[in-house]
N, C-alpha and C positions, 0 to 999 in steps of 0.2 A: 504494500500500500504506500504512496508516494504523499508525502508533505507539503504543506504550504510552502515550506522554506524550499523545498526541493525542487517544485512547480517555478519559484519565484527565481532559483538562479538557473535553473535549465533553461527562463525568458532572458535572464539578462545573457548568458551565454549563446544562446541564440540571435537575438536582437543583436550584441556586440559584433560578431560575424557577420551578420546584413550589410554593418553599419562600414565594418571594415572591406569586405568585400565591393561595397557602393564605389567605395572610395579611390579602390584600386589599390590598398595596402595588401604587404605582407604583417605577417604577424611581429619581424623583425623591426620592419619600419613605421607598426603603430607604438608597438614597444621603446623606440627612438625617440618620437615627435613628441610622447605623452611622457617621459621622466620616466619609466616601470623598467622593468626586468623583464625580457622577455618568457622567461620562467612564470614572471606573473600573468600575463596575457595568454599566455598558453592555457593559466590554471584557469582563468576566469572563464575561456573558450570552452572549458570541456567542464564548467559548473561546479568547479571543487568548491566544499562547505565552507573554508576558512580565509579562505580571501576579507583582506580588508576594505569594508563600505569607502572611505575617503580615497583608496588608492582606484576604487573602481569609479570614483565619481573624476577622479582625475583624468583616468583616459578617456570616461566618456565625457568630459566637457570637450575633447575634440570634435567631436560631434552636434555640441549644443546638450545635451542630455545631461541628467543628473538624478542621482536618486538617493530618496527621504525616508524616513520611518515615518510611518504615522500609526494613530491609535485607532483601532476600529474599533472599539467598545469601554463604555467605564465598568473599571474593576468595581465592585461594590464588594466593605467589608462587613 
């Protein structure tokens, strides 16, 4: 059974490849433009859990894109 969280990077992992293939990058030279390590774009590409949100919103402000947390529900104690 697959996860919110799971669903949610398998879109950004997805989405990020559209966005670099639009573009006419390789993975090496989004890795270049955006400050990462190609290591990390590689990881984001294939939706690994542990990626960090600020380094992903780094490469995708190449793009215009960025992403936020938000709250869908109050906790009530």
């Amino acid at each position: 059974m697959r996860t919110n969280t799971q669903d949610t990077l398998s879109g950004i992992a997805l989405t990020l490849k559209e966005l670099r293939d639009k573009a006419g990058l390789t993975q090496e030279d989004l890795a270049r433009r955006s400050g990462v390590g190609l290591r990390f774009v590689r990881d984001v590409e294939q939706g690994k859990a542990t990626v960090r949100m600020d380094k992903v919103n780094q490469v995708l402000a190449l793009f215009g894109y960025h992403l936020e947390a938000t709250k869908d529900h109050e906790i009530l104690a």
